[in-house]
C-alpha positions, 0 to 999 in steps of 0.5 A: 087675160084682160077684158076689153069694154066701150065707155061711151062707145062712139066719141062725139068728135073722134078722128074728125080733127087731123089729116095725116100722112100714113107714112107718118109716125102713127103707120108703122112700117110695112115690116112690123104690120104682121100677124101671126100667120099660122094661128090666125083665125080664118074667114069662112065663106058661105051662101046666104040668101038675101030678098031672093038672091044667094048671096057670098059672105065671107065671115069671122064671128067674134066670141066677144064682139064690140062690134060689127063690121060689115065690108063692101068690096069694090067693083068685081065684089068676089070677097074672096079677094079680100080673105087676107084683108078682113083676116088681118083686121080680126088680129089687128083688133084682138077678135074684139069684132064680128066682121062680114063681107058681102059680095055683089049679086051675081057677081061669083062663080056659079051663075045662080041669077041665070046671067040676069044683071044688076045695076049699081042702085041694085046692087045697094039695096041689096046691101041694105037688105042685108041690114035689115034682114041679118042685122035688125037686131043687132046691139053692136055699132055697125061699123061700114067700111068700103073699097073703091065703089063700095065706099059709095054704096056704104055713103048710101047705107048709111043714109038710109039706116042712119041709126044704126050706123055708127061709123064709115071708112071709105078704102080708095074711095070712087065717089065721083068721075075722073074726067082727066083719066083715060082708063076710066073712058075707056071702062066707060066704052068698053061697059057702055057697049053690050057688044064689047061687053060681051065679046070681053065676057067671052074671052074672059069666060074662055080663059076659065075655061082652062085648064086651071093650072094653064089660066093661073098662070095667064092670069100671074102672067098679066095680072102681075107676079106680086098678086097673092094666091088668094088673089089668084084663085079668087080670079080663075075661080070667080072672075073668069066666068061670062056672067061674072064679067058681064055683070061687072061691067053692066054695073061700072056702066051704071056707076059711070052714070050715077058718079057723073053727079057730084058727091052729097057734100051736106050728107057728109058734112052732117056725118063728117065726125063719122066718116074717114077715108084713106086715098091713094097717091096715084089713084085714078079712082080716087084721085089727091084732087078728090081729096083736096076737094073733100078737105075743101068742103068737108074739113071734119071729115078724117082723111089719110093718104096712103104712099107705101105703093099698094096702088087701089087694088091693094087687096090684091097683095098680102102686103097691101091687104095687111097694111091696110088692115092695119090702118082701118084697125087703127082708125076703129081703135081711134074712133071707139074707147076701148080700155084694157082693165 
């Protein structure tokens, strides 16, 4: 069995010089990105407590690590929606990687904070005292990849623990307001209000209330039948809780806050030959004319975009979450000098 080793383990200039299409020669059909579903390894889920707050992890421990990837979901940040994802992206990189997902405070199903909500620059120090507190010692390259809002709470990781960061991708990135979309001011509203926002934490506290065969259903019903069952259970059993929803929402409100300012171009330029992302075609969250801009002003930056239809909530599918496991593997694959002896 052949052994893998880092040479020089993180390039100077690594994916930094290209754009590219993903429905290009180097994405493979969605019918060829498969892993072996019945002798995967599987994630496991535990409690952990960081500064005081129990904390979600989703876990794989590599027996022989290059790496460690440390994911930040978006905004619900229940990890258990990503268990197909971070699955996926352990075979895609032969076990050569120890990955973990944290999930935001607060933000599950038992209410172990007492309904108490947590802003955006919370929920990253919070992060980052995981870093410091789990990973201090750690002699791996940290690998950063985030979804949605948590590709921004990875941007702001990595400037504070730029040492030990060796590489970020952003997943469907919301770096900054999309003033031209209509269901952003309307989260905007809904989040900005604690009246609605409670109102909306009610009813979705409601629906979990039932039967749990009856709100799996609603929630296929609504939510769509192409959703997977991890997505599913992942809903009823963590998103539909009062506190879960208010805490979701309290946190958007402050999102909308802090992306009202304009992304830190002179961070990213200085980090440019560290950082990818990956945009969606008809993404509000990350709009092209985001990526047009950020090719603009950051052109060293390595930027992907995504047309295989898996929309921003792609860790909602199976197919969404394996296609883009695959692309984020190969990025890594790209960005580190592995060799087969």
């Amino acid at each position: 069995m052949g052994a893998y080793r880092i040479s020089e383990v993180w390039r100077s200039q690594g994916l930094c010089s290209f754009r590219r299409d993903c429905t290009s020669k180097y994405s493979l059909p969605m019918d060829e990105v498969k892993f072996p579903l019945f002798h995967r390894t599987r994630a496991i889920s535990q409690m952990c407590n960081i500064s005081s707050y129990t904390t979600e992890l989703l876990e794989i421990n590599s027996k022989e690590p290059l790496m460690q990837i440390l994911f930040i979901p978006g905004n619900p940040g229940i990890v258990s929606f990503y268990r197909d994802f971070v699955e996926a992206l352990y075979e895609n990189l032969e076990g050569h990687a120890s990955i973990t997902a944290i999930g935001h405070i607060s933000q599950g199903g038992k209410d172990l904070e007492r309904r108490k909500m947590f802003s955006l620059q919370e929920q990253i120090s919070h992060k980052v005292d995981y870093i410091e507190q789990e990973l201090r010692t750690c002699q791996l390259p940290i690998v950063l990849v985030g979804h949605s809002i948590g590709s921004y709470i990875c941007l702001e990781i990595f400037k504070r623990l730029q040492h030990q960061v060796k590489y970020f991708i952003g997943l469907y990135p919301f770096l900054t307001l999309n003033k031209e979309s209509q269901t952003q001011a309307l989260i905007g509203k809904i989040a900005g209000s604690a009246i609605i926002s409670a109102a909306v934490s009610s009813f979705a506290s409601l629906v979990g209330s039932l039967p749990t065969r009856v709100s799996r259903v609603i929630v296929r019903r609504f939510l769509g039948p192409s959703w997977s069952t991890t997505a599913i259970d992942a809903t009823c059993k963590h998103l539909l809780q009062y506190h879960t929803m208010r805490n979701v929402l309290f946190m958007a409100m402050t999102e909308f806050r802090k992306l009202s300012e304009d992304p830190d171009w002179e961070f990213m330029k200085r980090k440019q030959s560290q950082i990818a992302l990956l945009f969606g075609v008809d993404d509000h969250w990350g709009p092209l004319s985001v990526f047009e801009e950020v090719s603009t002003r950051v052109p060293g930056i390595a930027l992907s975009i995504e047309r295989e239809g898996h929309t921003h909530g792609c860790c909602c599918t199976e197919a969404g979450s394996i296609w883009v496991a695959h692309h984020v593997s190969n990025l890594i694959k790209n960005q580190i000098q592995i060799r087969n002896l």
